[in-house]
C-alpha positions, 0 to 999 in steps of 0.5 A: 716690100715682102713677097710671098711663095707658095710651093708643095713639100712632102710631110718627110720633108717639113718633119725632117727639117724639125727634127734637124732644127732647120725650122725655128719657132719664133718668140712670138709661137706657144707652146706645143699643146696637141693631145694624141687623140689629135695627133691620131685624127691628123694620122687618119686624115693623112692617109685618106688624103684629106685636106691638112691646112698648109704651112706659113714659114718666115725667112729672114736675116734678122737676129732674134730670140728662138726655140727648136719646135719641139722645145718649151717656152722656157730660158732653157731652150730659147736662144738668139738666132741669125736669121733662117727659117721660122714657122708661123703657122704648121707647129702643131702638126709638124711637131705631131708628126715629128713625134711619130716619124722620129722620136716615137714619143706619140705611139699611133696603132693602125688597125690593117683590118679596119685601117683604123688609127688608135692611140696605143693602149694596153689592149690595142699594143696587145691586138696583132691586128694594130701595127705601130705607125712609127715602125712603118715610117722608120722601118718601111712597111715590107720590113713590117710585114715580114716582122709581123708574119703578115706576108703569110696571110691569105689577104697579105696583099691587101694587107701589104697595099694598106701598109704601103699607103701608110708609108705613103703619108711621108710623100703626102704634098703639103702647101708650104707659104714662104714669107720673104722681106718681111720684118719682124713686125710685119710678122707678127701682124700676119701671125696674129691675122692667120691665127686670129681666125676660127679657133686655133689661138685663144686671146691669150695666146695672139696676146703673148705673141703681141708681148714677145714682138713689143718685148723681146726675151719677155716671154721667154726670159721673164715669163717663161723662166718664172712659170718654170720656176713655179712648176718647180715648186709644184704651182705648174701654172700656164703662161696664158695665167701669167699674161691675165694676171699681168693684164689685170695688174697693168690695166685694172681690167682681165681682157687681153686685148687691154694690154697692148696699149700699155707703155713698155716700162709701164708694162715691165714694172707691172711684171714686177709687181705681178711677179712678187704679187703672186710669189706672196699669194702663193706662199700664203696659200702654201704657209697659211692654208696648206694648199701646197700645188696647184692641183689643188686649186678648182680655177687659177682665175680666182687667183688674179684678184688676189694678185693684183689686190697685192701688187697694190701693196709694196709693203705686205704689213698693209695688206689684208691677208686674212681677208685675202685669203677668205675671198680667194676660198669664197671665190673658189667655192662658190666658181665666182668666174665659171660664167662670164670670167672678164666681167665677173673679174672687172667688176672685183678689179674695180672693188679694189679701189674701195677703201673696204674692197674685201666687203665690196666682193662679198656683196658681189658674191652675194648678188651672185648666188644669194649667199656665202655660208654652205648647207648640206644640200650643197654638198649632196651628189658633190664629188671630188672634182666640184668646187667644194672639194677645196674648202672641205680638205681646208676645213680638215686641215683647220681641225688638225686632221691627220692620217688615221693609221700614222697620225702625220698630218694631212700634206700632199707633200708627205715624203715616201710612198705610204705617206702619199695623200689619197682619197679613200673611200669611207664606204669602199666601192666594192661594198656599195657599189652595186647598191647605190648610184655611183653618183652617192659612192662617189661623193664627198660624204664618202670620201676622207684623206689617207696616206695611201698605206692606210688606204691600201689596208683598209681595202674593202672593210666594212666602216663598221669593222675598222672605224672602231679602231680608230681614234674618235679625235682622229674621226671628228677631224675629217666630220665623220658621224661618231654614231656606230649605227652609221658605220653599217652598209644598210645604213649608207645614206644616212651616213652620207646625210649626217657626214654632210650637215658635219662637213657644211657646219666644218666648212663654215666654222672654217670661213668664220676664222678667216676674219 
């Protein structure tokens, strides 16, 4: 039977066993995913003494599948281990650390003055009153002082005592919970309890854990290894995707919790089907639309229908690809699971057991939000972050819009610096800015793709002055209103009305092709 030992260690001490790879992270732990605002607040709460939560270490002899901590989940840095000392609970916070004690990756400012944390920037590492936290740690705080000049202060010792308590953080005595005789299983049960309560672990992550236990080298080998592949190929998409896509293939339902009743083959022909299934999807969104990253994309979830409409075909010929495709842009659109994802989702994973499924989800968009076709009014105030970004670019690329000073053809894959794509602004910001609410400079109607020369030579001219040396083919490619009326400053918003009834009219003629 398994006991458990509670006893304190000093923050340099768990730090260092990190850094010395003494503490592994098993298959069963994410990815490190703390942003630096996070990693400050940990820093403040440290030096007031705060309550930081404790540390769940497993210690063991079994041999399995591991990682450094600070290693991503991915082939490259898992590995078989013998046993030793894995930490269930405590990552996200030791690896911070780590980062701050050790490798200097994180960069923290304290402020002596106001013993404020901030995350470095140019105008903080610029301020002599914010000190680096790594050059205490690694330094000491009287080698910092002195460095500094701070010791010729007339308050250098108030200054000296708050440096010295900032050191003092290495010291400060965490609760380290040492699990002994438990195995592999039992672990993983424990993980998923501790984790499961409040908020630090989302479903999909407690559901890679259950996968990583039931599946050994799953996770790591064949998840990871092909979301790194993806990345490569610039689709960097999360592992948590890849568990949703491979829940909706093996259950026909998106919640996660579906999937530990799945039989292990079972499971591991439904990663088959999943992996070639999304391969094939993206190389139609790369190849037929030119959606060439996800970066492109307004939400993967408009992505697991498509994936398990296709695992459903071992032979592509069957397929639909035209009609695919057009659902995936209508979903993207019209943000078919920005509210309630999984019942959206469950609903059109059940539509594609219909003999006409690409009709059943229309209808089920339609229910939805009332209609598929876009107006002018749904493009007024929309900026480049909406879901109608996606479908105005492809509508520019449907047309054969290209760059308007090179002529090479919108791509966001484009080789050297001056092609790089970018958005400029067709009334530029320092014309309009000061006349109009941002909301207006910053939408669509405003916005045309360019190579980032281009961009850079337009500058601040007034339309009125450039678009006239500019193709009238090169202009109505990306719907920009040929009416030199229009072009003028004062005539801004009603430039943006007609640039948008255009772009609506572009985007629907481009849904009507996809039949």
């Amino acid at each position: 039977m398994g006991t458990v030992e509670t006893t304190m260690a000093p923050v340099r001490n768990l730090v260092d066993q990190v850094a010395e790879a003494q503490l592994r992270l098993p298959e069963i732990q994410r990815a490190y995913v703390w942003t630096r605002t996070q990693v400050r607040d940990l820093l403040d709460s440290l030096y007031r003494g705060y309550p930081v939560g404790t540390v769940l270490i497993w210690e063991t002899d079994e041999e399995l599948r591991s990682r450094t901590v600070e290693a991503p989940v991915s082939t490259r840095s898992s590995s078989s281990s013998n046993g030793g000392r894995f930490l269930l609970d405590g990552q996200q916070r030791l690896t911070s650390l780590a980062k701050v004690f050790v490798t200097r990756e994180v960069d923290i400012r304290f402020n002596i003055e106001t013993e404020e944390f901030q995350v470095a920037n140019a105008a903080v590492c610029s301020d002599p009153r914010f000190v680096p936290v790594s050059d205490v740690f690694q330094k000491g705080a009287v080698s910092v002082a002195l460095e500094r000049d701070l010791l010729s202060r007339p308050d250098r010792e108030l200054i000296l005592s708050r440096l010295n308590k900032l050191e003092r953080i290495a010291d400060y005595p965490v609760p380290v919970h040492v699990l002994k005789g438990f195995d592999y299983e039992e672990v993983t049960d424990i993980f998923v309890r501790v984790n499961s309560k409040g908020t630090r672990l989302r479903e999909a992550e407690l559901a890679i854990a259950r996968l990583a236990f039931r599946l050994p080298g799953m996770v790591t080998d064949e998840l990871g290894a092909f979301r790194d592949r993806l990345a490569i190929a610039n689709f960097d998409i999360e592992l948590r995707f890849l568990v949703r896509a491979l829940t909706a293939v093996a259950t026909g339902q998106s919640g996660f919790r579906q999937l530990a009743f799945v039989p292990e083959e079972t499971l591991r022909e439904a990663w088959r089907k999943t992996r070639r299934a999304l391969e094939y999807f993206l190389n139609l969104l790369r190849q037929n639309l030119g959606i060439e990253s996800a970066d492109w994309l307004p939400s993967l979830n408009a992505i697991v229908v498509p994936v398990a409409y296709l695992a459903r075909h071992d032979d592509p010929r069957e397929a639909d690809t035209v009609g695919l495709l057009r659902w995936f842009v209508l979903a993207s659109t019209w943000q078919r699971y920005a509210g309630a994802a999984e019942t959206a989702m469950d609903q059109d994973l059940r539509a594609l057991e219909s003999p006409e499924p690409f009709r059943v989800l229309e209808e089920h968009l339609v229910q939805a939000v009332g209609r598929t076709t876009v107006s002018a009014d749904d493009l007024d105030d929309a900026g480049s972050t909406s879901s109608f970004f996606l479908p105005m670019f492809l509508a520019c690329r449907h047309r054969g819009a290209v760059d308007w000073w090179t002529g090479v053809r919108l791509s966001s894959t484009n080789l050297g610096t001056d092609h790089l794509l970018e958005l400029h602004h067709i009334f530029p910001k320092a014309l309009v800015k000061h006349r109009y609410p941002k909301r207006d400079v910053n939408e669509l109607a405003n916005l045309a793709f360019l190579s980032r020369r281009a961009n850079a030579e337009i500058s601040a001219k007034e339309p009125i002055e450039y678009l006239s040396q500019i193709a009238e083919e090169r202009l109505t490619t990306q719907f920009v209103p040929l009416d030199r009326e229009l072009w003028k400053v004062d005539r801004f918003q009603d430039f943006l009305a007609a640039r948008r009834a255009l772009l609506a009219r572009g985007i629907n003629e481009f849904l009507s092709s996809l039949r």
